[in-house]
C-alpha positions, -999 to +999 in steps of 0.1 A: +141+763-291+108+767-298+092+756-335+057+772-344+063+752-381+059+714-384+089+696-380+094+670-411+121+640-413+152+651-428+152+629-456+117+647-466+137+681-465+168+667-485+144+656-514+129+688-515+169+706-519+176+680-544+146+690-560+159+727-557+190+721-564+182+727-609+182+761-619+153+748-648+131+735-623+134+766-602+127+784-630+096+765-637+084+767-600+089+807-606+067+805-636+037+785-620+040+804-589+025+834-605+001+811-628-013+777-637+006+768-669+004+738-695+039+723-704+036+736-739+037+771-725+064+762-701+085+749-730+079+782-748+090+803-726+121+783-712+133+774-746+135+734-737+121+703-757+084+688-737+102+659-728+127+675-703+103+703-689+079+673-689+111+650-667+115+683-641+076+686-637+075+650-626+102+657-602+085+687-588+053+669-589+069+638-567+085+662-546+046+674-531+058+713-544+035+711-575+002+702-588-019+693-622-052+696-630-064+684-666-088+698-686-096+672-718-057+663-731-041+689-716-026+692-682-019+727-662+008+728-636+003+753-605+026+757-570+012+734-548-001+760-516+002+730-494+040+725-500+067+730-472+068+770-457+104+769-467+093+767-506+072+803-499+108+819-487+126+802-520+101+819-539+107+850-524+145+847-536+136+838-571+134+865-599+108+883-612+094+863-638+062+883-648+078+899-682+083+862-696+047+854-687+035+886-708+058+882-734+041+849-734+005+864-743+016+883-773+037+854-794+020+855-824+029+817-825+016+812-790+013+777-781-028+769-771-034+741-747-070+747-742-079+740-781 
C-alpha cells in the first residue's frame, strides 16, 4: 500500500486517541476550531470551573493539536493547523458548534479577556 501522509510511531497516534478519547476536550477542540478563544470564554460556554478546562487544554496543548498565544495576562487557545491530518477528519465528525460561539457574543455577562 501506498501512503501519500507521513507515517508517525504508534505510540504518537495512541496519545493523540487518548487525547480524543474526552467528550470535554473534543468539545473544546470544536470550539477553537472555528476561533481563537481565552479559557474564560471556554469555561462560559462549557459550563466547567477554569481549573478543569484549564487541565484538558494542557492535555490538548501536550498532545501538539493545540496552541496559545498571550496577549498581557491572558492566553488564547487556537487548533493547532500543523497537527496530525487525522485531527482535520475528527473535526469534520464533530458538531456544529457556531450557535454556542454566538450565543457567546450576546451574554450580557460576557466574560472579557482582552481588558
Amino acid at each position: 500500500m501506498i501512503r501519500s501522509e507521513p507515517q508517525y510511531p504508534i505510540s504518537r497516534i495512541a496519545e493523540i486517541f487518548k487525547v480524543l478519547g474526552d467528550q470535554n476536550r473534543l468539545h473544546i477542540l470544536s470550539l477553537i476550531s472555528n476561533q481563537e478563544l481565552c479559557v474564560c470564554e471556554i469555561t462560559s460556554i462549557i459550563g466547567m470551573s477554569q481549573s478543569n478546562a484549564s487541565q484538558h487544554l494542557a492535555k490538548l496543548r501536550s498532545a501538539g493539536l493545540v496552541k496559545e498565544r498571550r496577549s498581557a495576562q491572558w492566553i488564547y487557545y487556537s487548533l493547532n493547523q500543523e497537527a496530525l491530518p487525522l485531527i482535520k477528519e475528527v473535526l469534520k465528525m464533530l458538531p456544529d458548534v457556531s450557535h454556542e460561539l454566538e450565543r457567546l457574543k450576546t451574554q450580557p455577562d460576557r466574560p472579557k479577556c482582552d481588558t
